[in-house]
C-alpha positions as CSV (number, residue, x, y, z in Angstrom):
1,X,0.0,0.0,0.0
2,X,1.3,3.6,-1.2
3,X,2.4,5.9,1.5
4,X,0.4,9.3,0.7
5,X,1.8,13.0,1.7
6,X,-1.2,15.2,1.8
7,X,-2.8,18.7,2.2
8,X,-5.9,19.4,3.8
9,X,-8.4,21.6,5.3
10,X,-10.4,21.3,8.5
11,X,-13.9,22.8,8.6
12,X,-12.7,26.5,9.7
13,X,-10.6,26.3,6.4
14,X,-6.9,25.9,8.3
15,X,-4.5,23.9,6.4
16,X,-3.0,21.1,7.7
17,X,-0.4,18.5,5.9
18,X,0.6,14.8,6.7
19,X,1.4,11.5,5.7
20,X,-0.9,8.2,5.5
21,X,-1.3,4.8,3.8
22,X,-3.9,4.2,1.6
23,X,-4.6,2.2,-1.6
24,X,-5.2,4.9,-3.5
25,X,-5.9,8.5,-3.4
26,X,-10.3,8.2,-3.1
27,X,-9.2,6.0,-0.2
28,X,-7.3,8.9,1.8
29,X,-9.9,11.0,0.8
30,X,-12.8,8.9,2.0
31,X,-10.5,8.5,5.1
32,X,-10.1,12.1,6.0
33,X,-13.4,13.0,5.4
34,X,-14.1,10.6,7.9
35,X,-11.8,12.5,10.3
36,X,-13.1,15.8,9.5
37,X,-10.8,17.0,7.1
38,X,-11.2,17.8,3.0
39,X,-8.3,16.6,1.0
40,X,-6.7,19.3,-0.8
41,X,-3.5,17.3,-2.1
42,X,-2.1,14.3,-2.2
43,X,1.6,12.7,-3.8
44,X,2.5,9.7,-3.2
45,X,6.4,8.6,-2.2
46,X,6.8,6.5,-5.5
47,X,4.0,7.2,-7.9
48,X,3.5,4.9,-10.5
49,X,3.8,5.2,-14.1
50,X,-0.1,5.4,-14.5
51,X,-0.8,8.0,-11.9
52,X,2.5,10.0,-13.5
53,X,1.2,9.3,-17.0
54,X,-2.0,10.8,-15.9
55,X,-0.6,14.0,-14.8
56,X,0.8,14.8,-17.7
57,X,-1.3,13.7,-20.4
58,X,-5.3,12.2,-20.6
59,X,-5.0,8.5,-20.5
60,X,-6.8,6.8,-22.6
61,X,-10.1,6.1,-20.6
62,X,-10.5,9.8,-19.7
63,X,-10.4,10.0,-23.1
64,X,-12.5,7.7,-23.9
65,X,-14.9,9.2,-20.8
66,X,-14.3,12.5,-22.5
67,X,-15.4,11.7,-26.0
68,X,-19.1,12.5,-25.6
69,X,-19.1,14.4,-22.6
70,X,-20.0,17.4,-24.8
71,X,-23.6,16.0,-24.9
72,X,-23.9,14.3,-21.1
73,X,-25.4,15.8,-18.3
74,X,-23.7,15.7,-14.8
75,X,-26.0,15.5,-11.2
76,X,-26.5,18.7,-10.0
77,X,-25.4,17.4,-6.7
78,X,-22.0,16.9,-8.0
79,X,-22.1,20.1,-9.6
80,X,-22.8,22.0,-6.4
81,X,-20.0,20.0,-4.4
82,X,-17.4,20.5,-7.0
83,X,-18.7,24.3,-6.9
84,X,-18.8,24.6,-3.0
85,X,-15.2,22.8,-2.3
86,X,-13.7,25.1,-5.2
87,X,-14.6,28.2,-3.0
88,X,-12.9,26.9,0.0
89,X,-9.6,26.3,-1.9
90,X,-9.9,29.7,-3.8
91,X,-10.6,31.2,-0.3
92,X,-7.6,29.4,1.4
93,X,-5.2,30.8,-2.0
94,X,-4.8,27.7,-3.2
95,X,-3.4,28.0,-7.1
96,X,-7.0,27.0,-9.2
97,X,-4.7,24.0,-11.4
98,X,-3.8,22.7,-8.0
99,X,-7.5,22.5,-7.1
100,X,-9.3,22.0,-10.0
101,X,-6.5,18.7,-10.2
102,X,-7.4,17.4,-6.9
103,X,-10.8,17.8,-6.7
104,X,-10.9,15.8,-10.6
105,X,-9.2,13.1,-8.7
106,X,-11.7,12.7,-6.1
107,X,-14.8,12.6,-8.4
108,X,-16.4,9.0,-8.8
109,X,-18.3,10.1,-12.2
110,X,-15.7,9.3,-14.7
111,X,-17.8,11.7,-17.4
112,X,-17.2,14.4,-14.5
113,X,-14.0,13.7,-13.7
114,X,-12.5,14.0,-17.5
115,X,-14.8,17.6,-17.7
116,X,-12.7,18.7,-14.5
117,X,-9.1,17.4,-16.2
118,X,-10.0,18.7,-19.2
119,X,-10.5,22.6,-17.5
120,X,-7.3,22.0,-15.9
121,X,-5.6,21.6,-18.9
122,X,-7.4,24.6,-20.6
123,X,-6.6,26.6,-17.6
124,X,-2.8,25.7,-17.7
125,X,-2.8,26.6,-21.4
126,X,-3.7,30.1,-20.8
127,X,-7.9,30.2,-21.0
128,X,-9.9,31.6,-18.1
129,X,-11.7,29.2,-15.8
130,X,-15.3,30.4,-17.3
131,X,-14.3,29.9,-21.2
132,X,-13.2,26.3,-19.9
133,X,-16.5,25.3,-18.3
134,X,-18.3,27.0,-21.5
135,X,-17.5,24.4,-23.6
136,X,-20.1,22.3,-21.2
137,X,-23.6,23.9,-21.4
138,X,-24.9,20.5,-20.9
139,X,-23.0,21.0,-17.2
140,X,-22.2,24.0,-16.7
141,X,-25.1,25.9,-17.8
142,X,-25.1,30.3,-19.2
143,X,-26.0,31.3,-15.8
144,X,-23.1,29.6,-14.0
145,X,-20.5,30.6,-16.4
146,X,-21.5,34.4,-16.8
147,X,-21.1,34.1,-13.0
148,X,-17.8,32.9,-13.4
149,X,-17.0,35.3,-15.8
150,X,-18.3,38.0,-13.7
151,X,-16.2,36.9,-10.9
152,X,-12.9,36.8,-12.9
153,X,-13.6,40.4,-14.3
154,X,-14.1,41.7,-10.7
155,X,-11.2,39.9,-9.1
156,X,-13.8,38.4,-6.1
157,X,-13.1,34.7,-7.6
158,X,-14.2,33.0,-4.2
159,X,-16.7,35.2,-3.1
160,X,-18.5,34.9,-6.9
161,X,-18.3,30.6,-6.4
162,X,-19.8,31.4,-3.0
163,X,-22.4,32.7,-4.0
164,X,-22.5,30.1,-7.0
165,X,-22.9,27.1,-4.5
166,X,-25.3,28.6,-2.6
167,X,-27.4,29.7,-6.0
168,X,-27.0,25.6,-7.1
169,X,-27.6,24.8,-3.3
170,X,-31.3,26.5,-3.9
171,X,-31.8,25.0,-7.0
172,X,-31.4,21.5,-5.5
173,X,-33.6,22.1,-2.4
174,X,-36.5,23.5,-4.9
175,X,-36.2,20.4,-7.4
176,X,-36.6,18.3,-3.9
177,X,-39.7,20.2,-3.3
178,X,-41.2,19.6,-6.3
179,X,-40.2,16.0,-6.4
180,X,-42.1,15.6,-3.2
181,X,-45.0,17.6,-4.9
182,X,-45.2,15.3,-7.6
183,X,-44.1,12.0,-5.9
184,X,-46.8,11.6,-3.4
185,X,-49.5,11.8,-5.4
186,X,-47.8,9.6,-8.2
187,X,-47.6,6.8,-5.6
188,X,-50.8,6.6,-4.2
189,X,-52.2,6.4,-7.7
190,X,-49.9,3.6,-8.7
191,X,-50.7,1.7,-5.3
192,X,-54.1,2.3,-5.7
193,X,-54.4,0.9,-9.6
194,X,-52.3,-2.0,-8.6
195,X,-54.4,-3.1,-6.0
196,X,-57.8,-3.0,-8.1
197,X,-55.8,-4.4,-11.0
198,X,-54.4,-7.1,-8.8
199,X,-58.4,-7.8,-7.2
200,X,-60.1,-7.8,-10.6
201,X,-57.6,-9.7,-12.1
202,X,-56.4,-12.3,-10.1
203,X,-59.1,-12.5,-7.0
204,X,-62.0,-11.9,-9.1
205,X,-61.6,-15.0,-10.9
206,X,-61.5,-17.6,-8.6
207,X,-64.5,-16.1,-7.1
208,X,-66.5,-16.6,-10.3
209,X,-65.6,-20.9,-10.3
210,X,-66.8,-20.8,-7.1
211,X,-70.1,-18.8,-7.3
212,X,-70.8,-21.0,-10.9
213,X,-70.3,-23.9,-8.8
214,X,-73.4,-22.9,-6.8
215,X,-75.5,-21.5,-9.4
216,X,-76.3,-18.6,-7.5
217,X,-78.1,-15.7,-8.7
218,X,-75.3,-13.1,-8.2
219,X,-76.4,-9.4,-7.6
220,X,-75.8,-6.7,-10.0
221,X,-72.3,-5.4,-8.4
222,X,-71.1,-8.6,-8.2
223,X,-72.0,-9.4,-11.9
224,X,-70.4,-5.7,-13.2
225,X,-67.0,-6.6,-11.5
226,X,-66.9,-10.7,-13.0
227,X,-67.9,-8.8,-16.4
228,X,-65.2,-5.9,-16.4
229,X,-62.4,-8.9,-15.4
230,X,-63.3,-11.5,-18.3
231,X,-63.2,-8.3,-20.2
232,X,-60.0,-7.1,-18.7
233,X,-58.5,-10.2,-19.0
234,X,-59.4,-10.8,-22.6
235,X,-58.5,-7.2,-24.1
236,X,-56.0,-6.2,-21.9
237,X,-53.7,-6.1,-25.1
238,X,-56.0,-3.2,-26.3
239,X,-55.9,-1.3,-23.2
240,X,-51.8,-1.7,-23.3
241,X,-51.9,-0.5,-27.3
242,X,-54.3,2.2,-26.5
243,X,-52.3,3.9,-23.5
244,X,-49.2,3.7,-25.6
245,X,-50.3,5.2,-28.8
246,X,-51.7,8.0,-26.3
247,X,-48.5,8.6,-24.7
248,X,-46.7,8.5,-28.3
249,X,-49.3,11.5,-29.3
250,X,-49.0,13.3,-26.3
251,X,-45.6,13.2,-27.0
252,X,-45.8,14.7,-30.5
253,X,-48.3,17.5,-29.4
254,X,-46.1,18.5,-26.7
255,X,-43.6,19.3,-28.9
256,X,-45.5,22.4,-30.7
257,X,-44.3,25.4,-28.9
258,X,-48.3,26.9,-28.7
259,X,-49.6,23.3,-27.2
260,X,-46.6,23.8,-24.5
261,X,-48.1,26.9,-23.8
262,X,-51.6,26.2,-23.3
263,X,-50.4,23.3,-21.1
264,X,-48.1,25.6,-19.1
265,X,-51.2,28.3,-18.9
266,X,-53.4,25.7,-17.4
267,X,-50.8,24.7,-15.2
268,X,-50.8,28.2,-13.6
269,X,-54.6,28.3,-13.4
270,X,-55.5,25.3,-11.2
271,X,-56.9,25.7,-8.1
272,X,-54.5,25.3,-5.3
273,X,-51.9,23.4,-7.5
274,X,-51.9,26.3,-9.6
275,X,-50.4,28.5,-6.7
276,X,-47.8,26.3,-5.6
277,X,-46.6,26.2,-9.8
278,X,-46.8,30.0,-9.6
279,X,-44.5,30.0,-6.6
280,X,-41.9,27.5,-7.7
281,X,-41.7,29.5,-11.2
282,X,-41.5,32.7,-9.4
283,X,-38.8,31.6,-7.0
284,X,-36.6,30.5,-9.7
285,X,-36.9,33.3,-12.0
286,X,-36.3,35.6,-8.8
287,X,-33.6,33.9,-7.3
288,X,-31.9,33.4,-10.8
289,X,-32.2,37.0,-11.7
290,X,-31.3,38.4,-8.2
291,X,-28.0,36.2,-8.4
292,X,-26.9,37.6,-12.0
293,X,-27.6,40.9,-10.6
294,X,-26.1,41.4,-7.7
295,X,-23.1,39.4,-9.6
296,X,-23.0,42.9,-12.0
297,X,-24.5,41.4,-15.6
298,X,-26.1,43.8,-17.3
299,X,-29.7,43.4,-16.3
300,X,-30.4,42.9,-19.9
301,X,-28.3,40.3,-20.2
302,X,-29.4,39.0,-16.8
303,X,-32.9,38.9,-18.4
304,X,-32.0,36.9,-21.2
305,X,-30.4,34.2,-19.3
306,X,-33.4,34.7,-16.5
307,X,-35.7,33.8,-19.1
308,X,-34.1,30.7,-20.4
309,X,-34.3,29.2,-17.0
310,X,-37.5,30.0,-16.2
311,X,-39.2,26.5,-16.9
312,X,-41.9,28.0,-17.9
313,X,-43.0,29.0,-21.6
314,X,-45.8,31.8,-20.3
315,X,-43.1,33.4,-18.1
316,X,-40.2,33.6,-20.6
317,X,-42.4,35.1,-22.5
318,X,-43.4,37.6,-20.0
319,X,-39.9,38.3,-19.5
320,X,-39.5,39.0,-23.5
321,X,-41.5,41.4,-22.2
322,X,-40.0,42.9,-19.3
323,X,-37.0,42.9,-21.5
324,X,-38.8,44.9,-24.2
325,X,-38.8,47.4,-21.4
326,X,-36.1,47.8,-19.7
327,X,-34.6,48.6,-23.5
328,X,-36.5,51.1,-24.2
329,X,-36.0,52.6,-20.4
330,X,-39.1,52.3,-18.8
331,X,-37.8,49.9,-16.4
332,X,-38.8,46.5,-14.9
333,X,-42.1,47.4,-12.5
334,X,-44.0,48.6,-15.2
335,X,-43.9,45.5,-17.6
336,X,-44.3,43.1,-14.4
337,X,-47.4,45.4,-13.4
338,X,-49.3,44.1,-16.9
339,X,-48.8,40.3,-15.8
340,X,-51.4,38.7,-14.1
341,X,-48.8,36.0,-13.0
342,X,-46.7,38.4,-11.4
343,X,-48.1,39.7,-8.2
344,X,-49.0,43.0,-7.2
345,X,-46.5,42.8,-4.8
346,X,-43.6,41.5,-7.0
347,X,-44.3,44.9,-9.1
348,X,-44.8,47.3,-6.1
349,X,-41.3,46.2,-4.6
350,X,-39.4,46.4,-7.8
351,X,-40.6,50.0,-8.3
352,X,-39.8,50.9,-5.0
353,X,-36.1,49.1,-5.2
354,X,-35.6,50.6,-9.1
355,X,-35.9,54.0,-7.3
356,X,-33.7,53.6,-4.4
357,X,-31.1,51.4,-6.5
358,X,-31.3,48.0,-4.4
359,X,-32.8,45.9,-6.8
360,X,-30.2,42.8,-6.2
361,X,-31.1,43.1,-2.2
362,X,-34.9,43.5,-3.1
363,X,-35.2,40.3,-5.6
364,X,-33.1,38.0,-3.4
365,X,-36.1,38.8,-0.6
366,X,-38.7,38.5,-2.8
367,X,-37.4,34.8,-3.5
368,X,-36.8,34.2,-0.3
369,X,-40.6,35.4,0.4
370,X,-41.7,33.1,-2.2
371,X,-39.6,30.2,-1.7
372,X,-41.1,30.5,2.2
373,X,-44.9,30.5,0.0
374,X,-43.9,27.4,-1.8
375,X,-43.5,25.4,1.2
376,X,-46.7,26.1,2.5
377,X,-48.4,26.1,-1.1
378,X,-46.7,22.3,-1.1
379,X,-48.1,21.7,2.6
380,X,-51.8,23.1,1.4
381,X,-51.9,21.3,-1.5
382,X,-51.0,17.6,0.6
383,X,-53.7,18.5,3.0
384,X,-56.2,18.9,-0.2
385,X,-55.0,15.6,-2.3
386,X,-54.7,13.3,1.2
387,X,-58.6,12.9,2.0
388,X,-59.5,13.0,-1.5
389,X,-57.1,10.2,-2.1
390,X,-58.0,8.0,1.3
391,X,-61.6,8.4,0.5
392,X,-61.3,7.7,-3.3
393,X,-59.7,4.4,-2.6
394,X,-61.5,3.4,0.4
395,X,-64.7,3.7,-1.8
396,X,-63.2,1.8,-4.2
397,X,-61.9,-0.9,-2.3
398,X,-64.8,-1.0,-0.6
399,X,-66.9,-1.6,-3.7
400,X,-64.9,-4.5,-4.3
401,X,-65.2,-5.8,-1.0
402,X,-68.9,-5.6,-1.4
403,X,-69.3,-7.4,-4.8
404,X,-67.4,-10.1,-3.5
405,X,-69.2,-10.7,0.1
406,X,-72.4,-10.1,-0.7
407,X,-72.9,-13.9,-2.4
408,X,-70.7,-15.4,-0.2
409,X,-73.5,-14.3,2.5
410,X,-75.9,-15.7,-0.3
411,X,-74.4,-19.1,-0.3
412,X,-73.6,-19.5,3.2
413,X,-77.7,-19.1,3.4
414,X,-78.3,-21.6,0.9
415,X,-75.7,-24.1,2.3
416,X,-77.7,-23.8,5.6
């Protein structure tokens, strides 16, 4: 086993350096992290040819790992750990090769890991950090390397990936949210058709061989269910065919741009569900915009990218709009005041913070405000869909349960 000399950093940020064993360097990492500590740097006594091969030039699986990473995506969680680690080593004045080399080594995505050696090597040949990671929208999107590059210009390297992590940091917590938004409701729906499937199918049946056996005269909701399962059972196919010819034309009108719109529209008008979309939308498009801001892009700029992120088809198109105005000089406030998606309040405070010149302060609290609404739009929305689900499939359950017991009561009375 290697004997390791290393750099690292404790959780204050102080430096400290040793030596360790370990099989490799993800070992020593894995092991300090353990102890508290983020590896910075590591060399080993007697490196091998590999790992000095690897220094030098791209071996051939990061090349290989390389080849399409052009068109892959990376997790954002890696993303936003690669981003929040790089501030602490910029912070600490450690040279960004050095960094950007140990943190490649660490990664356990070989697609991300050849993106970070790659920027090394770009960065050693003379390019800035920002026209590196450019040549990866797929993972490092416009809004992330305009920051960059607005942090390069200004000279506040660390305090612009700061504020980087934290933006991807939010970005992450709101896709949780709406994972959990969406998640519940997909479950229970699932559960619930797999049980009826699973009764009608399979219970319903052995029932009938039973009830035939007796000749009894079954009552109607008893005789609805054994006719929707022999039907099931023989056309199932055509139920299978059906649902995926509707997905493949869903699919296909989806991808007209006015169709997305509608869909997005009526997303935005439902009751209840319709305010927590609002809020998630508005969140982003705040936060986003707030971020390239208060980062000094030129708010046109700013709006341009703030639109592409939106997520949303009727709010990039309301910020065509706001765009429209803030190019001809009538500001922001005025064009937001003409949406009926953006609140009253949205418009009121970005008057107010247009006048007095704290328009990066006022749209971070804005999202903060609205992030806070999402939450309890998300908590309003599960205390809505819970009942309606418990009841909907208790009915239905129950409806089964009924058609089934109601001639075994019958034939227990004609046994006796």
């Amino acid at each position: 086993m290697p004997r390791f000399r290393y750099q690292a950093l404790d959780a204050k940020g102080s430096k400290t350096s040793g030596e360790a064993d370990a099989s490799d360097v993800k070992a020593l990492s894995e092991t300090l992290r353990g102890q508290g500590f983020f590896l910075v740097d590591a060399t080993a006594e007697k490196p091998s040819p590999e790992e000095a091969a690897a220094a030098a030039e791209p071996s051939a699986a990061s090349l290989s790992a390389l080849a399409g990473a052009r068109e892959r995506t990376v997790p954002l969680e890696a993303v936003a750990m690669f981003t929040s680690q790089l501030a602490i080593m910029v912070r600490t004045a450690l040279p960004l090769m050095e960094s950007l080399t140990s943190l490649a080594r660490q990664q356990g995505d070989p697609t991300f890991k050849a993106i970070l050696l790659d920027i090394g090597r770009g960065v050693q040949h003379g390019s800035s950090l920002s026209q590196c990671c450019a040549r990866y929208p797929k993972v490092f999107d416009e809004v992330y390397v305009s920051l960059l590059a607005a942090g390069e210009a200004s000279g506040n390297m660390h305090t612009m990936l700061e504020r980087l992590a934290a933006y991807l940091q939010f970005q992450r917590e709101l896709r949780g949210k709406v994972r959990s938004a969406v998640l519940y409701p997909a479950i229970v729906v699932v559960t619930a058709f797999s049980v009826v499937a699973f009764l009608v199918l399979f219970i319903m049946p052995t029932f009938a061989e039973v009830f035939s056996q007796f000749e009894l005269k079954l009552p109607l909701p008893t005789r609805a269910l054994l006719g929707l399962s022999a039907h099931l059972r023989g056309a199932w196919y055509w139920y299978v065919g059906a649902a995926a010819a509707l997905w493949g034309y869903a699919a296909s009108w989806l991808s007209r741009p006015a169709n997305v719109k509608s869909v997005h529209t009526f997303q935005l008008d439902l009751p209840v569900a319709g305010t927590l979309v609002r809020n998630i939308v508005l969140t982003r498009t705040l936060r986003t915009l707030a971020a390239l801001v208060a980062s000094g892009v030129p708010i046109l700029k700013s709006l341009d990218m703030t639109k592409a992120s939106a997520g949303n088809v009727v709010f990039h198109d309301l910020l065509v709009q706001v765009h429209l105005s803030a190019s001809e000089g009538r500001g922001l406030a005025s064009a937001f005041a003409k949406s009926p998606y953006f609140p009253e309040l949205v418009a009121n405070m970005v008057a107010n913070a247009e006048k007095t010149g704290t328009l990066p302060e006022t749209l971070a609290k804005m999202a903060d405000y609205y992030e806070s609404e999402t939450d309890t739009a998300i908590k309003d929305l599960f205390s809505v869909m819970e009942p309606i689900f418990v009841v909907g499939l208790g009915l239905i359950v129950a409806g089964i349960a009924v058609a089934i017991l109601l001639p075994i009561f019958e034939l227990g009375n004609a046994i006796q």
